[in-house]
Every structure is written in C-alpha cells, then in structure tokens.
C-alpha positions as CSV (number, residue, x, y, z in Angstrom):
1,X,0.0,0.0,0.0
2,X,3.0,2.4,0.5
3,X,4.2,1.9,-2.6
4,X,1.3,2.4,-4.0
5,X,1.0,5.5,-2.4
6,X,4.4,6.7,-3.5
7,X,3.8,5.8,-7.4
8,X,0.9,7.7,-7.2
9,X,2.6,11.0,-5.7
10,X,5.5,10.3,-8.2
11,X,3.0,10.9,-11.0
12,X,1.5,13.4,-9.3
13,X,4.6,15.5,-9.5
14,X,5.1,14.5,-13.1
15,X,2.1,15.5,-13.9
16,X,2.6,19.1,-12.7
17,X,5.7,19.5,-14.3
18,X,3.9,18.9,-17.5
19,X,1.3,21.2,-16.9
20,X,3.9,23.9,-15.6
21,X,6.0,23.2,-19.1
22,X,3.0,23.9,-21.1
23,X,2.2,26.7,-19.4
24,X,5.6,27.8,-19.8
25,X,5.5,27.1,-23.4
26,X,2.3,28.4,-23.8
27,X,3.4,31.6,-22.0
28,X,6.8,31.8,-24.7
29,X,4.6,31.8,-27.7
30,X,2.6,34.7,-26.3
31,X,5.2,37.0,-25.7
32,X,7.0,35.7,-28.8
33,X,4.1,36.6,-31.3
34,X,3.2,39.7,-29.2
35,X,6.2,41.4,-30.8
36,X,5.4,40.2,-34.1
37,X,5.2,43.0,-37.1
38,X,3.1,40.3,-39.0
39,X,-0.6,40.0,-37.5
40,X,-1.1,36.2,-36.1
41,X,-5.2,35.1,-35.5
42,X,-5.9,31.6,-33.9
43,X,-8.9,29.8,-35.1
44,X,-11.3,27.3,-33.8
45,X,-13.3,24.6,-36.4
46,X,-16.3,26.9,-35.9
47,X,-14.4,30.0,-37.3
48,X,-14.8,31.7,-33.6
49,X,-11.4,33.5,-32.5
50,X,-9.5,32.3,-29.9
51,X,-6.2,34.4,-30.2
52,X,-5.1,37.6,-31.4
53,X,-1.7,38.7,-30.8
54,X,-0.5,42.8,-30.7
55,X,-0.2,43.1,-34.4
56,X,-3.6,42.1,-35.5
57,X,-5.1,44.6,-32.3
58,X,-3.2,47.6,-34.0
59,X,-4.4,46.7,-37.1
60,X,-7.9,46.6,-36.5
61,X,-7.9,48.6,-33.4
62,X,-9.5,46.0,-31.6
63,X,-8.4,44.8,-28.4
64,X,-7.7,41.3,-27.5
65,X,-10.8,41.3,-25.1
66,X,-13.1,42.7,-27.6
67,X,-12.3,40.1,-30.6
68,X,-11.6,37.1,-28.9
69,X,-15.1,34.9,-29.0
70,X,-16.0,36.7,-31.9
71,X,-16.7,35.3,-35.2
72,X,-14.0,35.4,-38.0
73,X,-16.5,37.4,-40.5
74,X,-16.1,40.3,-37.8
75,X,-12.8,41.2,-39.3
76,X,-13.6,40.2,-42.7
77,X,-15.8,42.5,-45.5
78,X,-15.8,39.7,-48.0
79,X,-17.6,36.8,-46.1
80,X,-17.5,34.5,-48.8
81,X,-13.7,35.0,-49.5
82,X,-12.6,34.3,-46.3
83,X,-15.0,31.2,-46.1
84,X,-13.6,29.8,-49.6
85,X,-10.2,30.5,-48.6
86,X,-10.7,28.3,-45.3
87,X,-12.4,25.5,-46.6
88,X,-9.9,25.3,-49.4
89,X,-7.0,25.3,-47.0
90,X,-9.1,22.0,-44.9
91,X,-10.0,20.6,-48.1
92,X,-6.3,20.1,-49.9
93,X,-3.7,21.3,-46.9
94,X,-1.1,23.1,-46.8
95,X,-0.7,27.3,-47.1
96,X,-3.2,29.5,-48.9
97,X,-2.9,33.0,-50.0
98,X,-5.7,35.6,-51.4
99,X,-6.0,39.2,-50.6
100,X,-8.8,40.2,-48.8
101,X,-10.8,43.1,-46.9
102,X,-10.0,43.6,-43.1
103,X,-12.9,46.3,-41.4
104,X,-11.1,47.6,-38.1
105,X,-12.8,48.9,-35.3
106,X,-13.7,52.3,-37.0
107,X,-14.9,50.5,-39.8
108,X,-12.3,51.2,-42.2
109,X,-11.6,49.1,-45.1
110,X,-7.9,47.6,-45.0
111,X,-6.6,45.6,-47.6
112,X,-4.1,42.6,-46.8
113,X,-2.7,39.6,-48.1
114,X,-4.1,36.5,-46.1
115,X,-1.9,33.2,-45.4
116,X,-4.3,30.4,-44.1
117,X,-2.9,26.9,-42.3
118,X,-4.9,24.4,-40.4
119,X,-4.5,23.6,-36.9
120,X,-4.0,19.9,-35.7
121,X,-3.3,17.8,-32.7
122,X,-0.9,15.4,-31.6
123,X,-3.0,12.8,-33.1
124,X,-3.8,14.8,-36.3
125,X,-7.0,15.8,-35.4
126,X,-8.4,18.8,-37.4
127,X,-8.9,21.6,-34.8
128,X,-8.9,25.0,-36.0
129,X,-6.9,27.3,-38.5
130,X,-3.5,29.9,-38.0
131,X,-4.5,32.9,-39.7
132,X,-1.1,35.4,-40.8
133,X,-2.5,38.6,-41.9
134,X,-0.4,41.5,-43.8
135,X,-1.3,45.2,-44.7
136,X,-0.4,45.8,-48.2
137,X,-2.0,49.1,-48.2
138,X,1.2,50.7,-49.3
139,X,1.3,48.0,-51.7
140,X,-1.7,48.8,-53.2
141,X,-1.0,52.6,-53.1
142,X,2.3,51.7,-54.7
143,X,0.2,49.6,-57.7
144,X,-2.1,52.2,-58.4
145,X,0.4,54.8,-58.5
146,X,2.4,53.1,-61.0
147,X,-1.2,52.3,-63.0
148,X,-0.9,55.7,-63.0
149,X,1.9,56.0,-64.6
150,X,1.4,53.5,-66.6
151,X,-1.7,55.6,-68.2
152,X,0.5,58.3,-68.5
153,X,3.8,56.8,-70.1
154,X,1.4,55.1,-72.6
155,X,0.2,58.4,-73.4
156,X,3.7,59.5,-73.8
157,X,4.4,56.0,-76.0
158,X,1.5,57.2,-78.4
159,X,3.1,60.5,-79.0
160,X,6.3,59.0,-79.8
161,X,4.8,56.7,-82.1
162,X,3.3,59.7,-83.9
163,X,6.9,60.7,-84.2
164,X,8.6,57.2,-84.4
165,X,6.4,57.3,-88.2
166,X,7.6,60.2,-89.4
167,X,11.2,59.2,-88.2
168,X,10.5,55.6,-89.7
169,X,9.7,57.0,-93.6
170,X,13.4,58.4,-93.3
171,X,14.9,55.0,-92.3
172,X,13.1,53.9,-95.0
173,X,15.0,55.9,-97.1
174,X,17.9,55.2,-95.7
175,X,17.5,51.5,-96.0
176,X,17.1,51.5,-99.5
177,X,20.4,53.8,-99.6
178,X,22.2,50.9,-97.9
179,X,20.2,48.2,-99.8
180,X,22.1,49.7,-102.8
181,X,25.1,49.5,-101.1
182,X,24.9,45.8,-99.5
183,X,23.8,44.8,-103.4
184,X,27.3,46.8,-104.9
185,X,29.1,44.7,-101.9
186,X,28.0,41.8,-102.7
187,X,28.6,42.3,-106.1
188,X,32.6,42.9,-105.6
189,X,32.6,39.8,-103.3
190,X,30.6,37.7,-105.9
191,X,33.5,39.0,-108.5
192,X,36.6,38.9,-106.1
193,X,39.5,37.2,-107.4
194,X,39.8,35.4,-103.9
195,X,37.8,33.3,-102.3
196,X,36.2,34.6,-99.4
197,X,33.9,32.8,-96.5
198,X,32.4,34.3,-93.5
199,X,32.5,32.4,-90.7
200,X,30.1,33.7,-87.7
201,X,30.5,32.9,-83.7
202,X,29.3,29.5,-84.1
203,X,31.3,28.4,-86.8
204,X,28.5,28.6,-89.4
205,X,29.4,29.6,-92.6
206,X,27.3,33.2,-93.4
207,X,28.7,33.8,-96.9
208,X,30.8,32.4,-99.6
209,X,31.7,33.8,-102.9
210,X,31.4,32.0,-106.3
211,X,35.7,31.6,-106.2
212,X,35.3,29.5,-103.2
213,X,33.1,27.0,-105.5
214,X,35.5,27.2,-108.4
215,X,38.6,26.1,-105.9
216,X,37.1,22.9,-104.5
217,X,34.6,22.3,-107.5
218,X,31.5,22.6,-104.8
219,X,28.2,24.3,-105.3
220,X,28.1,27.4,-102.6
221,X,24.5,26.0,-101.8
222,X,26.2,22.9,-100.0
223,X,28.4,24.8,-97.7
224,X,26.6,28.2,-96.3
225,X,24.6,27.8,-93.5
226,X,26.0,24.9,-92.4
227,X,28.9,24.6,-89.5
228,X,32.7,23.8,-90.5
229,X,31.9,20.4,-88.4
230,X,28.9,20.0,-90.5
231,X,30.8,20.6,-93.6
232,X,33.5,17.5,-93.0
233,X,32.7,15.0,-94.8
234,X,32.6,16.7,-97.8
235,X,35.9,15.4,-99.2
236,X,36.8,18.1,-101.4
237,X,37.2,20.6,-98.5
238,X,38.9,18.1,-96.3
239,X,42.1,20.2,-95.5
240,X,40.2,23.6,-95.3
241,X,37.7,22.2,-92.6
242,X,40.6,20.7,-90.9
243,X,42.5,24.0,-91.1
244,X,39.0,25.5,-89.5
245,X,38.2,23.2,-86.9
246,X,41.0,24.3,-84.8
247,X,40.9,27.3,-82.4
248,X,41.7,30.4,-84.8
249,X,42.4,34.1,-82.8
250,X,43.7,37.4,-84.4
251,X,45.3,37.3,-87.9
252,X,46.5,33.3,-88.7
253,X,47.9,32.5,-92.1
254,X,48.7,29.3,-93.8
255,X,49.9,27.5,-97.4
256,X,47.5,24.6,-98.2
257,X,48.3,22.7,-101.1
258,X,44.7,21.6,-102.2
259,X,46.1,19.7,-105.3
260,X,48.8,20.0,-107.6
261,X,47.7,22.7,-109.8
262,X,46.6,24.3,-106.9
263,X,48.2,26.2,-103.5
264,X,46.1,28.2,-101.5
265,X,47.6,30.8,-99.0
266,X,44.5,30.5,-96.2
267,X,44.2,34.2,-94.0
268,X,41.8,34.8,-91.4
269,X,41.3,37.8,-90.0
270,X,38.9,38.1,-86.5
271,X,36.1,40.9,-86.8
272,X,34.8,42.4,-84.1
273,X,33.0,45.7,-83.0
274,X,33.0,47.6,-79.7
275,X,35.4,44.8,-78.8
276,X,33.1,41.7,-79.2
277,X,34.1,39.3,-82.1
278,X,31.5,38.3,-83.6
279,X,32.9,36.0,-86.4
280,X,36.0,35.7,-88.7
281,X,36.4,36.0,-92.5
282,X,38.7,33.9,-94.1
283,X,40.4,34.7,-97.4
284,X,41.9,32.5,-100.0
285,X,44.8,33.6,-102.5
286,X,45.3,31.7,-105.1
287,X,49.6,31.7,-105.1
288,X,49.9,29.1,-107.6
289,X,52.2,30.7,-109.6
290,X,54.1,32.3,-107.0
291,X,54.8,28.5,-105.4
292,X,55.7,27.5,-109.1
293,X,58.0,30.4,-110.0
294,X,60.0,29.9,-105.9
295,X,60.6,26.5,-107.0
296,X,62.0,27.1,-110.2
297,X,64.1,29.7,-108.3
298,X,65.1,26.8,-105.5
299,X,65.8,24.4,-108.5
300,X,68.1,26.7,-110.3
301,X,70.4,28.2,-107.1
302,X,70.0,24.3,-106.4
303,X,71.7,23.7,-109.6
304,X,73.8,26.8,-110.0
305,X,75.3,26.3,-106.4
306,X,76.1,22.6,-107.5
307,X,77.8,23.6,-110.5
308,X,80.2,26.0,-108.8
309,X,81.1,24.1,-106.0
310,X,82.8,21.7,-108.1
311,X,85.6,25.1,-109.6
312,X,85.4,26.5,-105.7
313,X,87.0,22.9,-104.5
314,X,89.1,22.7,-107.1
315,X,90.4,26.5,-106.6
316,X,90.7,25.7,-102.6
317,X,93.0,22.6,-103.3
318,X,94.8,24.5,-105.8
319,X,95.5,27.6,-103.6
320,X,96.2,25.2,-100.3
321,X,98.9,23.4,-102.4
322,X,100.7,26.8,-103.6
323,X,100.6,27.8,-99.7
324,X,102.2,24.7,-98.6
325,X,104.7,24.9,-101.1
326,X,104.2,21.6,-103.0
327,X,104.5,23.8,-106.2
328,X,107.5,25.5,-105.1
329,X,108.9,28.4,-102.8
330,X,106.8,31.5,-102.6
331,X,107.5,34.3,-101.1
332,X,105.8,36.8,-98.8
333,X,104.0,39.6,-101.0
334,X,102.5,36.1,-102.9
335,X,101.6,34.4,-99.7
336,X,99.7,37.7,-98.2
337,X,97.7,37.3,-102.2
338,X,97.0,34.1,-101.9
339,X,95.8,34.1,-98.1
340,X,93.3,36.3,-98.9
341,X,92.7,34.4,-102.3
342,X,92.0,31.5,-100.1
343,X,90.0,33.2,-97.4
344,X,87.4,34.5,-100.0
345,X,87.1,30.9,-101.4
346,X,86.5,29.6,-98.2
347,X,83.9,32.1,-97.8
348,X,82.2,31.9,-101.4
349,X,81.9,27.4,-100.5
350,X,80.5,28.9,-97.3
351,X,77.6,30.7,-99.2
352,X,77.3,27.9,-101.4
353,X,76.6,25.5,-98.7
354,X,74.5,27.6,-97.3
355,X,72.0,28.4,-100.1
356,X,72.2,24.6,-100.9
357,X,71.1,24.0,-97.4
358,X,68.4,26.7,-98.2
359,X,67.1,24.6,-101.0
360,X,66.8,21.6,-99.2
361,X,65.2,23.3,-96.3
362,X,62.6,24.5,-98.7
363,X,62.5,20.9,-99.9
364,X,61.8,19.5,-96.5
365,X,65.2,17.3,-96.8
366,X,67.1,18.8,-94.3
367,X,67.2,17.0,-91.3
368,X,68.7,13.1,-92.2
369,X,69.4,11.4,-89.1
370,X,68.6,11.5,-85.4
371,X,70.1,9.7,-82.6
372,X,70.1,10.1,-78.7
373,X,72.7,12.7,-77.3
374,X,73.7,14.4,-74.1
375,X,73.4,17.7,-75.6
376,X,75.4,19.3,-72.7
377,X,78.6,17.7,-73.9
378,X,77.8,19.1,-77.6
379,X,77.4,22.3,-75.9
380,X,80.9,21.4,-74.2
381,X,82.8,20.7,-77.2
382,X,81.1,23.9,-79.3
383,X,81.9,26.2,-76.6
384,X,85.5,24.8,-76.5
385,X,86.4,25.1,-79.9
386,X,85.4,28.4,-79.7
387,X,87.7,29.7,-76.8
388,X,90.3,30.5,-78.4
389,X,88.3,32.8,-81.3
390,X,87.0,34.7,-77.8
391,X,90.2,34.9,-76.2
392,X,91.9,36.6,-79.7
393,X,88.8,39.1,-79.7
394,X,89.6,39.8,-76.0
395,X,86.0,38.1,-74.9
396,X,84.5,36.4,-72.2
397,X,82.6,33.2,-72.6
398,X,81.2,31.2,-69.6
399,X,79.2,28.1,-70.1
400,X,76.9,27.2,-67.4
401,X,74.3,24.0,-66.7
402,X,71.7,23.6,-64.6
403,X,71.2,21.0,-62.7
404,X,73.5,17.7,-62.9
405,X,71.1,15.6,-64.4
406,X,70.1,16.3,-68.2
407,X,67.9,14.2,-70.0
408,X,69.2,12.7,-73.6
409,X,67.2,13.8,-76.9
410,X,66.9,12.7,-80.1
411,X,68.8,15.3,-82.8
412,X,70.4,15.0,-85.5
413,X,73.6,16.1,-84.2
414,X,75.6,17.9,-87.0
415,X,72.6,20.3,-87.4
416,X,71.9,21.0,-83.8
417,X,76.1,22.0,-83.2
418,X,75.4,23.8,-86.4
419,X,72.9,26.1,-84.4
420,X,74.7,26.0,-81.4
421,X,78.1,27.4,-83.6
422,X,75.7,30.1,-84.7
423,X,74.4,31.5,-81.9
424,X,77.4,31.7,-80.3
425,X,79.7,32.9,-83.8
426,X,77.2,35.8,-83.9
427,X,77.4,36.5,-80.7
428,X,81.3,36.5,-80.1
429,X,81.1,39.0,-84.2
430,X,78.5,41.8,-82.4
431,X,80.1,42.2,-79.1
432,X,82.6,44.6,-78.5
433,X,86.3,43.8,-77.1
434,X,86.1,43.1,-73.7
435,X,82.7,41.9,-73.7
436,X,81.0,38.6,-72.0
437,X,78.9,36.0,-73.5
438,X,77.2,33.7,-71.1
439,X,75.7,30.3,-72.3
440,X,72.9,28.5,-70.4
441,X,71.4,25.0,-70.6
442,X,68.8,24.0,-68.4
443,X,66.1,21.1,-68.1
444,X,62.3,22.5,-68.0
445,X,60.6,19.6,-66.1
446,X,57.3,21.5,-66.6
447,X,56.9,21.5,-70.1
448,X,60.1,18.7,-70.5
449,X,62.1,20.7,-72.6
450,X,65.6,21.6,-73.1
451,X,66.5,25.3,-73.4
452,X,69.9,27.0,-74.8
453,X,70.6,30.4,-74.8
454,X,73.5,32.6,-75.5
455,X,73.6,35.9,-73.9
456,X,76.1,38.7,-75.0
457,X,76.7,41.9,-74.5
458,X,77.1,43.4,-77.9
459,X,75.3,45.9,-79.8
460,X,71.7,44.5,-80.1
461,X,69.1,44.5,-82.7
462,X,67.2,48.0,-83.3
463,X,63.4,47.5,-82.6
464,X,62.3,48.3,-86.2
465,X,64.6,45.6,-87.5
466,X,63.6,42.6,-85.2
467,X,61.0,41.4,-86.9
468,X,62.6,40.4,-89.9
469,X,65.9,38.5,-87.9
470,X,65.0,35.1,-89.0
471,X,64.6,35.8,-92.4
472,X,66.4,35.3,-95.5
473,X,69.4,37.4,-96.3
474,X,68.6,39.8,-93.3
475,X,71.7,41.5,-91.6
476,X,71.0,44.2,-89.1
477,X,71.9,48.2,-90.5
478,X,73.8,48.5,-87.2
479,X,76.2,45.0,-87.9
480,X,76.6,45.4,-91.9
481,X,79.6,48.5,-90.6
482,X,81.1,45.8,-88.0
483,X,81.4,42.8,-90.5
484,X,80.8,43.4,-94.1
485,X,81.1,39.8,-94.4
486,X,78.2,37.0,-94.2
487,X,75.2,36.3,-96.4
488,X,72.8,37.0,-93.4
489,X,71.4,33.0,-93.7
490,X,72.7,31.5,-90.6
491,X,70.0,32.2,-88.4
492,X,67.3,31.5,-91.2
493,X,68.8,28.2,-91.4
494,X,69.1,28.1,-87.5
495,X,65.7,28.4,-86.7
496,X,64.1,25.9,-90.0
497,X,66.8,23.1,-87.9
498,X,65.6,23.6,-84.6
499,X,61.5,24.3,-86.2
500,X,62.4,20.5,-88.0
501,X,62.7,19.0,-84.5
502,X,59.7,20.6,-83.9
503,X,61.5,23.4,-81.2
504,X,60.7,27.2,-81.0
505,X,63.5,29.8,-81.0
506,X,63.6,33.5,-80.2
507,X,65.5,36.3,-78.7
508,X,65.2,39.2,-77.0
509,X,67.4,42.6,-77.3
510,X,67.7,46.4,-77.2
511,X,69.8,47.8,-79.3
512,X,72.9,48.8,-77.5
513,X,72.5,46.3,-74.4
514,X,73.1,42.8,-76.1
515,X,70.9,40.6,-77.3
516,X,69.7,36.9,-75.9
517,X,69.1,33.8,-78.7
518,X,67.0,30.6,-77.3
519,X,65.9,27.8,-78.6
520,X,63.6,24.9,-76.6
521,X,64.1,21.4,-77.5
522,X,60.9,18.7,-76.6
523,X,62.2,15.8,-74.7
524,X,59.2,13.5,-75.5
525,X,59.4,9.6,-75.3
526,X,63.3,10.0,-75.2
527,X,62.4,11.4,-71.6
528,X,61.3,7.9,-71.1
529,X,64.2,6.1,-71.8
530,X,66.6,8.6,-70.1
531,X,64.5,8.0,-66.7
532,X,65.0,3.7,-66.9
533,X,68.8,4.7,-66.6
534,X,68.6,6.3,-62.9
C-alpha cells in the first residue's frame, strides 16, 4: 500500500511538471508573437477567434478582449472569400494565399494579403486554423500609382509613335540607300579574285563567294549555313575544314596545297566591333604561280650552287697546295695574295653551302638522321672550340648547366652543333672587345624541354629591325659597318633546324645592351628512356 501510495505521488509530481512546461510554453509563444510586425489570428473549427496577438489589435484597433469569442467574419468584408479560402486550406492542406478586406474597429476598409494553415493535434486531429494577416495598403497605393503611370507613359508612348512614323519614312530611305550598297558589296565579293567565306560565332558559314566554289569544284549552296563540323565529310574541303576546326584568334595564315595545280595561302582575320568578335572572315589567295616560280628559283640556285662548288673545290685545293709549297717556294707579298685568295674561297663554299642547305630546307630534306645525345657535352665541345676565337677578340665566354642531371634527346647532331656554332659565332662577331657571352642549358621539367641560350653583351638588334631577324638574307643596319662579311642566312637556317625538330627559338634585345638567342628542345618519349637509366 505504500508503494502504491508513492507511485501515485510520483506521478503526481510529473504530472505538474507537465502542466507547468505547457504553461511555460504556452506563456513563450505569447510574448513571442506579441512582438510580431506580421498579425497572427488563432482559429477554432467553428471560425470563432480564440487568439489575437498585438499586431492584429493595432491593425484593426481591436483589443484582445473585444475580438476574442468573436466570429471570423467580424474582421472580414468579404464573407465568402474568407470562407472559400478556409475551406480550401481544410480541403487540400497546406498554405493558402488571397487578398482580402479587413474592417477595423472604426470601420475602415484595409486591404491585406491573407496566409491560411490548419490547426491539428498530436493525433492529427483537425482543430482549428492559424491565420497570418499582412497590410499591403502601401502596396496597393504603390500599384495604383504606377497604374498611374502607366496611363501616363502610354500616353507619352502614343506620341512618340506619332513621331517614331515620321522618323521611320526616313529609315526607309535610308534602308534602300544601304540596300544599294549591301547589293554593290555583294557584287565585288561575288566578283573577287579570292575566295572569301564568313565564318560567324558558331562556326556557321554566313557567306561564300562563287571563287570559293571554283577552288574545291563545290556548289556554294552545299556549304553556307552549315557549320565547318557540319561541312566535314565533304571530301573536297577536307584540309580547309581541318585547317578551321582548330581554335583560330587574331590574324592566322597558312599555305594549303589543295592539289597540284593548286596552293592556297589561307588568312583569317577576326572581326569584331565595340570589342566583341562576332565571327571571322577567311580569305583564300590563289599563289599558284608564286609557289611555281619559288621552286623554279630553289631548282636553279639548287643547280647553280652545285655547278660551282665543283671550280670553288678545285680552286681551294689548288690555292692550299701553292701555300704549302708543294709547287714550289713562294714568297711573302705572294703568300699575303694568296691568303686572302683563299679566305674568300673559303667564304664563297661557305655561301654555297649555305644556299644549298636553303634549297633543301625549302624541300623539307634537311634533317637526315637523329640519334640520342647528351646535348650538354655538344654544348661542351662547341663552346670549347670556340675559346680561343674569344680569347683573340679579348672576350669572355662562360658556359653554365643547370642542374647535374640532363635528359638525352633525339637530334640529329651535326645540325643541332650547327645552331649551337651560330648563336654563339654571332654572338662572339656583335660584341665589342672586352665583352662577355654567357651560355645557359637547363632542363624545363614542366613543359620537358631543353632550353639553350647565349647571352652577350654586344650591340643588339634596333626594334624596327627585329622582326625580320630570322629571315632570308637579313643583316641588321647597325652589324653590316662591324662585319661586311656573311650572307645573313645562318639564323634563317638556324631556326628551319631547330622548327624540323619541332622546337621554337627567339630572342630578346635592345639595341645597344646585347641581345639573348633561345631555342627549346621537346624531350618526349626520349624522356622515357633517359628516366630507366637512374
């Protein structure tokens, strides 16, 4: 019996804490809603308030006393609205929204906006509705003053349509000015010499000219409006659409030779306005002829330089034999004359070999064999054989490597020192006495590439002339007074070797503080091999 008793005042105590929690509870949602700015209305299933909090008694001037008990139409001028709106929250769940009439106390008409939820129990027992209640009269003020507006700016629209018609008769004009003009463009384009093709920022084709049909024997019809992807498979612009497909920025030129009575030089050129590109145009020169008339030219210095290296040997063995006296005795006044006979042989085979490297350069014959080397110790032995030129021209020449190990490449060996000779020759010719010339190799594990470069401290390339330096026969005007000699070849033939093993070279100078040659050499699947040795 006394622990039954004790049970009993167990629960009993539970039981009170309950209570006191939900009247603490209870309590926190009052004073939390009190503060509210939106308006909160509790509803029983008979539409009879139960609640109000602050916000809804300032809105309607009621106080809490004088609603509560109340039915909801009290608040509400349309009846029916709020009605519908409650049984269509019951009926499908969830939160409604209308906007609605609220009559306050001094029965004035408010509007709101009205968000309706249903009320359950713990057992999900329908028992009333939560009722959130907003004023949008500043809302509404807000809508009808921009009706307002509205009225008025679309009085203001008519006027200026009055005026856009009057304005519109002289576009009119205007258009049929440029009509004529867009037909007398046309025109020239359809009558161009070179074909042309408009390309816009999807890669569709937006114009073509007849001369673009006559190149690759295909009807223009086939090929505008469609996409360069689109345009593929059509066999006959194979190595244009090829040429297209890949990413194209500024101004790009290349030779295509579409067939053998046939070379294209392809140009595109980005247009844009305001700064937005909004397509490219390509252009296609028929240089046919040109291509013909440079290879009769290659074929005959080919030919000619052939033909007179034969009498320059012949004149070099001849001249070495007087000097070392297998003919007989000379003497001094004939040995200066022939020195100098000899020295302008050697330099006459020099040209020779060079323009006959030229032509097979052009020919694409140039590079013969390739085999794995250290190029650090063909830097070595270059730089070497080159000391004692530097020491007689009172010059400093350093070599220096990065790093201790250097990956092997694949070169062919004799043209690579031929560069390397180059660059450093023209180097050790520009730079005055008492001058350095520092030489750098280093690995770029990055990209895996090789990079040489020869530094000097000589005179320097003027800016105007630098774009031309690794062209054919160029010499710089500031060099030609230093050294009247050389055919200005050496670093056009320089940069087609290291361009055949598929490097880059450069440089960078200002005239006056040196100058700096590089060239990059791609390790590739060499790399490989060089990394099984360690």
């Amino acid at each position: 019996m006394n622990k039954f008793n004790s049970e009993k005042e167990t629960t009993g105590i539970k039981l009170r804490r309950v209570e006191e929690d939900l009247e603490d509870l209870e309590r926190y949602i009052k004073e939390f809603t009190s503060f509210l700015p939106l308006a909160i209305c509790t509803v029983n299933p008979p539409k009879i308030i139960i609640d109000i909090n602050q916000a809804l008694q300032n809105l309607t001037g009621y106080s809490a006393i004088e609603i509560t008990g109340e039915p909801l139409e009290k608040i509400f001028s349309e009846k029916k609205g709020i009605d519908g709106l409650l049984k269509k929250t019951q009926k499908e769940g969830g939160i409604k929204n209308e906007e609605l009439s609220v009559v306050s106390k001094s029965n004035k008409q408010i509007p709101v906006a009205v968000s309706v939820s249903t009320r359950k129990d713990v057992a999900g027992k329908f028992i009333g509705y939560f009722l959130a209640i907003a004023d949008i009269t500043e809302t509404k003020k807000t809508h009808e003053e921009l009706e307002k507006r509205v009225r008025t700016r679309t009085q203001q629209l008519d006027n200026s349509r009055k005026a856009l018609m009057n304005i519109l008769e002289d576009v009119e004009n205007e258009r049929k000015k440029a009509e004529e003009e867009k037909n007398k463009t046309l025109t020239i384009i359809a009558n161009f010499s070179d074909g042309l093709l408009v390309l816009d920022e999807n890669s569709r084709i937006s114009l073509a000219n007849p001369q673009i049909g006559k190149f690759f024997n295909v009807p223009i019809n086939r090929i505008v409006g469609r996409s360069v992807s689109e345009i593929t498979e059509i066999t006959e612009l194979a190595l244009l659409t090829n040429l297209l497909k890949k990413e194209i920025r500024g101004i790009f030129r290349k030779e295509l030779e579409i067939r053998k009575d046939l070379t294209l030089e392809i140009s595109t050129i980005s247009m844009s306005n305001q700064g937005k590109e909004f397509g490219v145009l390509v252009i296609l020169h028929d240089i046919t002829r040109e291509k013909t008339v440079e290879k009769i030219k290659t074929e005959f210095v080919s030919l000619s330089a052939h033909q007179l290296r034969t009498p320059l040997a012949a004149i070099k063995w001849t001249l070495r034999m007087l000097l070392d006296g297998d003919l007989g005795e000379i003497n001094k006044e004939q040995r200066e004359i022939l020195e100098k006979s000899y020295q302008s042989n050697e330099r006459m085979i020099a040209l020779i070999n060079d323009l006959l490297d030229i032509t097979r350069i052009e020919e694409g014959k140039y590079i013969y064999r390739t085999v794995l080397t250290d190029l650090a110790d063909l830097v070595h032995f270059v730089v070497n054989s080159s000391k004692d030129e530097a020491a007689k021209r009172n010059l400093k020449i350093e070599f220096k490597k990065a790093g201790d190990k250097m990956p092997k490449i694949a070169v062919d060996v004799e043209k690579i020192r031929l560069v390397i000779q180059n660059f450093i020759d023209n180097a050790m010719k520009y730079t005055p006495a008492g001058g350095k010339i520092n030489i750098f190799l280093r690995y770029l594990e990055e990209s895996k590439e090789i990079e040489f470069s020869v530094k000097d401290s000589g005179v320097g390339i003027p800016l105007d002339q630098q774009p031309r330096v690794f062209t054919k026969f160029f010499r710089g005007a500031n060099v030609v007074r230093m050294d009247t000699e050389g055919s200005g070849l050496g670093l056009f033939i320089c940069k087609n070797i290291i361009e055949a093993h598929g490097g880059k070279v450069w440089f960078e100078s200002k005239e006056n503080e040196g100058a700096t040659f590089y060239f990059t050499l791609s390790v590739g699947k060499e790399f490989e091999e060089f990394l099984k040795e360690f």
